[in-house]
Residue frames as a rotation matrix with the C-alpha (Angstrom) as fourth column:
UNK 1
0.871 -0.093 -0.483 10.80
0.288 0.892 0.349 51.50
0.398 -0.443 0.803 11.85
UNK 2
0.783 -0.550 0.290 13.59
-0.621 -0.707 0.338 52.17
0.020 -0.445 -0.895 14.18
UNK 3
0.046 -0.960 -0.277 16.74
-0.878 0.094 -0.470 50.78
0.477 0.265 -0.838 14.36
UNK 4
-0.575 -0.085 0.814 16.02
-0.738 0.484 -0.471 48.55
-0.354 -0.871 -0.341 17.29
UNK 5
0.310 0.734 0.604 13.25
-0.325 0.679 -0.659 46.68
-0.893 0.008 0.449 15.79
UNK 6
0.413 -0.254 -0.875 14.93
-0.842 0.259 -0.473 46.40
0.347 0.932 -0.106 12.52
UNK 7
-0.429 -0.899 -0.094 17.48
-0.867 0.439 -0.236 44.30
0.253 -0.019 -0.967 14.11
UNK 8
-0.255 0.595 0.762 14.70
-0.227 0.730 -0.645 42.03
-0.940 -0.337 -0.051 16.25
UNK 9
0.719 0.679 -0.150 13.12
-0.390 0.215 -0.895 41.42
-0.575 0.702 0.420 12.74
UNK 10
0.387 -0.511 -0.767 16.32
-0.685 0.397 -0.611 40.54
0.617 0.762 -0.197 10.66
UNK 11
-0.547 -0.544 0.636 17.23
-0.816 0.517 -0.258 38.01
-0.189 -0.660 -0.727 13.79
UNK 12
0.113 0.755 0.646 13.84
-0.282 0.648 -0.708 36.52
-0.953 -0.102 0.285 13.76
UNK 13
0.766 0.228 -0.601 14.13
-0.622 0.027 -0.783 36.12
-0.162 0.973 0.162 10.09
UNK 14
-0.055 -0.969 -0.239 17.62
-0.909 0.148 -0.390 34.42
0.413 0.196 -0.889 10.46
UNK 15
-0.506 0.115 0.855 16.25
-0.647 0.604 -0.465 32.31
-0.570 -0.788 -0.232 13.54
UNK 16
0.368 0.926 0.084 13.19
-0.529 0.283 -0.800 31.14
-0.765 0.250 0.594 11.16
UNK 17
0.451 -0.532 -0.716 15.94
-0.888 -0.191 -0.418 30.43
0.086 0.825 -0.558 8.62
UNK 18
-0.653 -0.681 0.332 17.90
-0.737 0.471 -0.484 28.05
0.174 -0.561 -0.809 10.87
UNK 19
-0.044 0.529 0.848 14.83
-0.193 0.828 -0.526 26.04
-0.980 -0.187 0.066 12.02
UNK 20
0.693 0.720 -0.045 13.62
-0.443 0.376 -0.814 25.12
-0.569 0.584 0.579 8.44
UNK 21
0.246 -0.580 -0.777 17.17
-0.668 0.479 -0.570 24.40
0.703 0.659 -0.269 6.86
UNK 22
-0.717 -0.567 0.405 17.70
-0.670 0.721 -0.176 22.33
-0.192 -0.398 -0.897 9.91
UNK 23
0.209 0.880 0.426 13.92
-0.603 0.459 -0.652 20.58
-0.770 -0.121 0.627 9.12
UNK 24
0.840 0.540 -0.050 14.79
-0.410 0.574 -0.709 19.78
-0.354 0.616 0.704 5.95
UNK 25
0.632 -0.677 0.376 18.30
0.399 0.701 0.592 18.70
-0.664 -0.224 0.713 6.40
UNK 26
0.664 -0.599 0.448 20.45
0.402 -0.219 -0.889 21.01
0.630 0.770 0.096 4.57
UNK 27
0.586 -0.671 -0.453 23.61
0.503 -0.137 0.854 21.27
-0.635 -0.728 0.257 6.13
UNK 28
0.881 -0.446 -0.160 26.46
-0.465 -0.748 -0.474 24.01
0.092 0.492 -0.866 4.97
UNK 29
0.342 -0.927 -0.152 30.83
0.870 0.374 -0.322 22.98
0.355 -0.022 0.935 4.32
UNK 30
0.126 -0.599 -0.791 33.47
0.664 -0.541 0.516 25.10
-0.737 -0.590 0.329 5.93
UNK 31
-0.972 -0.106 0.211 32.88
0.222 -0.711 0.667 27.11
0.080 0.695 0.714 2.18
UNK 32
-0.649 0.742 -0.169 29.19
-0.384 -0.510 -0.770 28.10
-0.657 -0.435 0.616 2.75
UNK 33
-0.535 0.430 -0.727 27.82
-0.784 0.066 0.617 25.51
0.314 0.900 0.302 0.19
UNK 34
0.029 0.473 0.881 24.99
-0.934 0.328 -0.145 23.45
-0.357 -0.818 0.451 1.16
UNK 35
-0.794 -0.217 -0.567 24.86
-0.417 0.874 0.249 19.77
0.442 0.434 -0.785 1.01
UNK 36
0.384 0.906 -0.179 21.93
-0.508 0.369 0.779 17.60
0.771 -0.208 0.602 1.93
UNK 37
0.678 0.041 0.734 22.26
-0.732 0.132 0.669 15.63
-0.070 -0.990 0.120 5.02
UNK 38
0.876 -0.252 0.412 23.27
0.290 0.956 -0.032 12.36
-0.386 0.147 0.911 3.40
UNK 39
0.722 -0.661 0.203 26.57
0.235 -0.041 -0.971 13.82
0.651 0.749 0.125 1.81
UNK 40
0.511 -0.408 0.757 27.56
-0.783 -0.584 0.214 14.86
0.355 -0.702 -0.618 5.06
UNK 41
0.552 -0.253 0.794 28.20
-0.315 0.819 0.480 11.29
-0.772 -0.515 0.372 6.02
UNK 42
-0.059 -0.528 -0.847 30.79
-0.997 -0.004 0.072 9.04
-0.041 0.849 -0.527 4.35
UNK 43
-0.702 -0.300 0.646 30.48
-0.490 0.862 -0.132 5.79
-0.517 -0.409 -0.752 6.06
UNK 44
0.082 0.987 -0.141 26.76
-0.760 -0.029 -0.649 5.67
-0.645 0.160 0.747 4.21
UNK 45
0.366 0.212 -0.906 27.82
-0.846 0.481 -0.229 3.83
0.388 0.850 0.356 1.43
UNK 46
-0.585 -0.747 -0.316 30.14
-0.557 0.654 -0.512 1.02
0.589 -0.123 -0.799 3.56
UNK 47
-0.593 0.513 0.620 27.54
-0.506 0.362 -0.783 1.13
-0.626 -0.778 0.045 6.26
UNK 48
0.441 0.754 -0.488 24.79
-0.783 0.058 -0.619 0.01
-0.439 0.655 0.616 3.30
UNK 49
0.064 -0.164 -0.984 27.06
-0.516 0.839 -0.173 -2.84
0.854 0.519 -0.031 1.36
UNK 50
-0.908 -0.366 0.205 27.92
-0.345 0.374 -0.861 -4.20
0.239 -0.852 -0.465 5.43
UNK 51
-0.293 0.923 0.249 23.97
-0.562 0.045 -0.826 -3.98
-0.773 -0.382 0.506 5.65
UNK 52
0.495 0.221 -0.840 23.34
-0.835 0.387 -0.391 -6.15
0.239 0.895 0.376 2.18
UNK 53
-0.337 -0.488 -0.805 26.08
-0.294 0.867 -0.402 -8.61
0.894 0.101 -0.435 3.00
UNK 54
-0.887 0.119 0.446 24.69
-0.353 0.446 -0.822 -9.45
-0.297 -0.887 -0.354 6.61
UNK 55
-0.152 0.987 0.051 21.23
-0.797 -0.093 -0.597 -10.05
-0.584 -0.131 0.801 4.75
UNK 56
0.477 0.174 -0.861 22.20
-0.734 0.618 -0.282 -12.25
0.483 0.767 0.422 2.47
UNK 57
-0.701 -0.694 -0.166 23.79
-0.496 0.641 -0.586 -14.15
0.513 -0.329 -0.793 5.22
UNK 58
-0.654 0.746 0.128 20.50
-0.729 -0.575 -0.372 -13.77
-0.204 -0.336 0.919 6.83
UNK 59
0.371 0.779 -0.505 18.61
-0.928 0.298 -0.221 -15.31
-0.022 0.551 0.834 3.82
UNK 60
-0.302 -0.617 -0.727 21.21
-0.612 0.710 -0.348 -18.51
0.731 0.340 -0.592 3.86
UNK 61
-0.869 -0.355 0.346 20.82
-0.474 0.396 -0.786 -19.22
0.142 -0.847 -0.512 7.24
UNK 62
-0.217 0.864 0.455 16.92
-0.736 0.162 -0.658 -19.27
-0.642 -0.478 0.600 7.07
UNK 63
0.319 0.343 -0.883 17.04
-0.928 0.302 -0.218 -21.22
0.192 0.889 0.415 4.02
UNK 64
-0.310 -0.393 -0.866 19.05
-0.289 0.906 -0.308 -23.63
0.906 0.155 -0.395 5.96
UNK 65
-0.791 0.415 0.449 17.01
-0.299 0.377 -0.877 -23.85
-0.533 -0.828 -0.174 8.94
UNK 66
0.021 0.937 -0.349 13.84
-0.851 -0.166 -0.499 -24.06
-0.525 0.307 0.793 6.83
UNK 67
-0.040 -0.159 -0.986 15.20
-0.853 0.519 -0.050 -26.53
0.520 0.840 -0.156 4.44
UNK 68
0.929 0.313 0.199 14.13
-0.312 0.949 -0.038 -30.50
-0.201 -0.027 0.979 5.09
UNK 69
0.150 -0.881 -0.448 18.19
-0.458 0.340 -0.821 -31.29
0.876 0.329 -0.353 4.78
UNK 70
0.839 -0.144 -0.524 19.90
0.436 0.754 0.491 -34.34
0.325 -0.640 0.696 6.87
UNK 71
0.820 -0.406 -0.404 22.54
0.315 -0.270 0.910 -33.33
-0.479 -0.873 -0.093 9.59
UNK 72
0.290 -0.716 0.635 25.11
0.692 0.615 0.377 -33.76
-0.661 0.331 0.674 7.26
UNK 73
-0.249 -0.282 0.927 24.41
0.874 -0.478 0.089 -31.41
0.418 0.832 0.366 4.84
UNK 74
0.893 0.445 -0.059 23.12
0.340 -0.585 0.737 -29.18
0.294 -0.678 -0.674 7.45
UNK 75
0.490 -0.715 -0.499 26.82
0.401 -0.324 0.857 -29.33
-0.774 -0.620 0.128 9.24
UNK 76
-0.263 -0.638 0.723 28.59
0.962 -0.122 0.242 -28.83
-0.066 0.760 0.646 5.04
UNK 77
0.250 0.358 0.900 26.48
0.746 -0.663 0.057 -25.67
0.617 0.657 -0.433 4.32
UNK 78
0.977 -0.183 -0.113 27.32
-0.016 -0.586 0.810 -24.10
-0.214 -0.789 -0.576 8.05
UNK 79
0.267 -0.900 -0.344 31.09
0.213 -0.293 0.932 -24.65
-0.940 -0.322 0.114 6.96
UNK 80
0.252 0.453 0.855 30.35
0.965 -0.047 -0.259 -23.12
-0.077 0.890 -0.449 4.15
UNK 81
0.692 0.694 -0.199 29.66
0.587 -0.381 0.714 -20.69
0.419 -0.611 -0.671 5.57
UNK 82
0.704 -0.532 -0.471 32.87
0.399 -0.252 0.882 -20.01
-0.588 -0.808 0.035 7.80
C-alpha cells in the first residue's frame, strides 16, 4: 500500500467516524471527553420544570372550563389563578 492511499483510507475512516458519533449524538468538551447530547445543554432541566408548570396550568384551566360551576366561582378560581 503506498503512502497515498494510506492516507485516503485513514481519512475515510475518520470521515466514517464523524458521521456515526454525530448519528448517535455524542458530542466531545474542549478536553476530548465525550458527553451525550443531552449534557451538552443546560437549560434542559429549567426548560422541563417551565414545561410541567404550564401543564398543570393547562389541567386547571380545562377542569374549569369543563366543570358545571356558576359564574361566580368560575370568576374566584380564574383569580386564583393570577
Amino acid at each position: 500500500m503506498n503512502p497515498f492511499e494510506m492516507v485516503v483510507a485513514l481519512v475515510a475512516i475518520g470521515a466514517v467516524a464523524s458521521v456515526l458519533r454525530a448519528k448517535y449524538g455524542i458530542r466531545r468538551d474542549n478536553m476530548g471527553n465525550e458527553l451525550p447530547i443531552n449534557a451538552v445543554d443546560p437549560d434542559a432541566g429549567r426548560m422541563k420544570d417551565e414545561i410541567r408548570s404550564l401543564k398543570e396550568r393547562i389541567a386547571v384551566l380545562e377542569r374549569l372550563i369543563t366543570d358545571n360551576n356558576s359564574a361566580s366561582a368560575l370568576d374566584r378560581e380564574i383569580e386564583k389563578l393570577r
